[in-house]
C-alpha positions as CSV (number, residue, x, y, z in Angstrom):
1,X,6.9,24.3,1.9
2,X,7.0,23.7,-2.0
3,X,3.9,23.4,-3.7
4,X,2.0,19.9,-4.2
5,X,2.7,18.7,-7.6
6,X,0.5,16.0,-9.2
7,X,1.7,13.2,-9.9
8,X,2.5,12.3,-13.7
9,X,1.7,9.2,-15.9
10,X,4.6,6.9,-14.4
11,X,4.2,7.5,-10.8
12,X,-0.1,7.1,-11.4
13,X,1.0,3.6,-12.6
14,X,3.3,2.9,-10.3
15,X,1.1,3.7,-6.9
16,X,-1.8,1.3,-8.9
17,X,0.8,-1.6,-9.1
18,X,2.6,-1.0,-5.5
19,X,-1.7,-1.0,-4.4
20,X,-2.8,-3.8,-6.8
21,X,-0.1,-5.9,-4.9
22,X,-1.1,-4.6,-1.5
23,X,-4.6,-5.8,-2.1
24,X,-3.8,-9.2,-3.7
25,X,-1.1,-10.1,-0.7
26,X,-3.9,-8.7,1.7
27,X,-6.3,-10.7,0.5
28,X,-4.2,-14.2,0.5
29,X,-3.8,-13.6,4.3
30,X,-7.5,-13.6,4.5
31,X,-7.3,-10.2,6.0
32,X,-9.9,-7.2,5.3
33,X,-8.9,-3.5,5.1
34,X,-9.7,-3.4,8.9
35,X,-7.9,-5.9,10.1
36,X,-4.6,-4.8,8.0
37,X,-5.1,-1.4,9.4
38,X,-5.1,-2.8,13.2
39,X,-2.0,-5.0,12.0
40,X,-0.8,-2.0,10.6
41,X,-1.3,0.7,12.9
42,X,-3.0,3.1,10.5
43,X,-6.9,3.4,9.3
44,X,-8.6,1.4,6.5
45,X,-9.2,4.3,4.9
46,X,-5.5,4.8,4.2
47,X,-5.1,0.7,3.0
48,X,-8.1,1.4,1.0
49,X,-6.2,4.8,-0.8
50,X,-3.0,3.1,-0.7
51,X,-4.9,0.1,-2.6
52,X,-6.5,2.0,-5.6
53,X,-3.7,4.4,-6.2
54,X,-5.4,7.0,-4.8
55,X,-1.9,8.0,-2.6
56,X,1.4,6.4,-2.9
57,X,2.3,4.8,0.6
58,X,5.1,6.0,2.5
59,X,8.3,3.9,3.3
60,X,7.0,3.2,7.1
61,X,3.5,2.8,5.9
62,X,4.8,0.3,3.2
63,X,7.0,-1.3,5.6
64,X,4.2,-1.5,8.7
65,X,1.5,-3.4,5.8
66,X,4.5,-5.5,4.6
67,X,5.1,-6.4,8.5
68,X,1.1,-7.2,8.9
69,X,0.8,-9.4,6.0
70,X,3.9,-11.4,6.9
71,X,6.2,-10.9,3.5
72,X,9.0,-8.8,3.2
73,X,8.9,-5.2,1.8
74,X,10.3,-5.3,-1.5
75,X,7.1,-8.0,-2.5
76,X,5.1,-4.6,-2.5
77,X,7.2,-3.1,-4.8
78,X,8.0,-6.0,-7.2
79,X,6.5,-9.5,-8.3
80,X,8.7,-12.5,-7.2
């Protein structure tokens, strides 16, 4: 397995916008970190990483929150 890397400046930025978005589209739905996660099928405690940049979402994990909040993936990764 190759080592873990940290991530640099760009991708830090990146996961805080991609999480910035999660939280704003989660909130508009009136949905808490639980409830997402139940949508979801995967624990607050991963919405809540995801959400501060803390880890940078996976495609199906992306996909799965998109699904729960009702917008289509690529409003995750971009503004409208």
């Amino acid at each position: 397995m190759p080592p873990r890397t940290t991530p640099n400046d760009y991708q830090q930025a990146v996961r805080r916008e991609v999480g910035a978005r999660v939280l704003s589209l989660r909130r508009q739905a009136g949905l808490s970190q639980e409830d997402l996660g139940e949508h979801a099928g995967m624990d607050r405690r991963t919405i809540g990483r995801i959400e501060n940049g803390t880890v940078a979402g996976t495609l199906d994990q992306l996909s799965a929150i998109a699904r729960a909040i009702g917008v289509p993936p690529w409003r995750l990764l971009r503004d409208e």
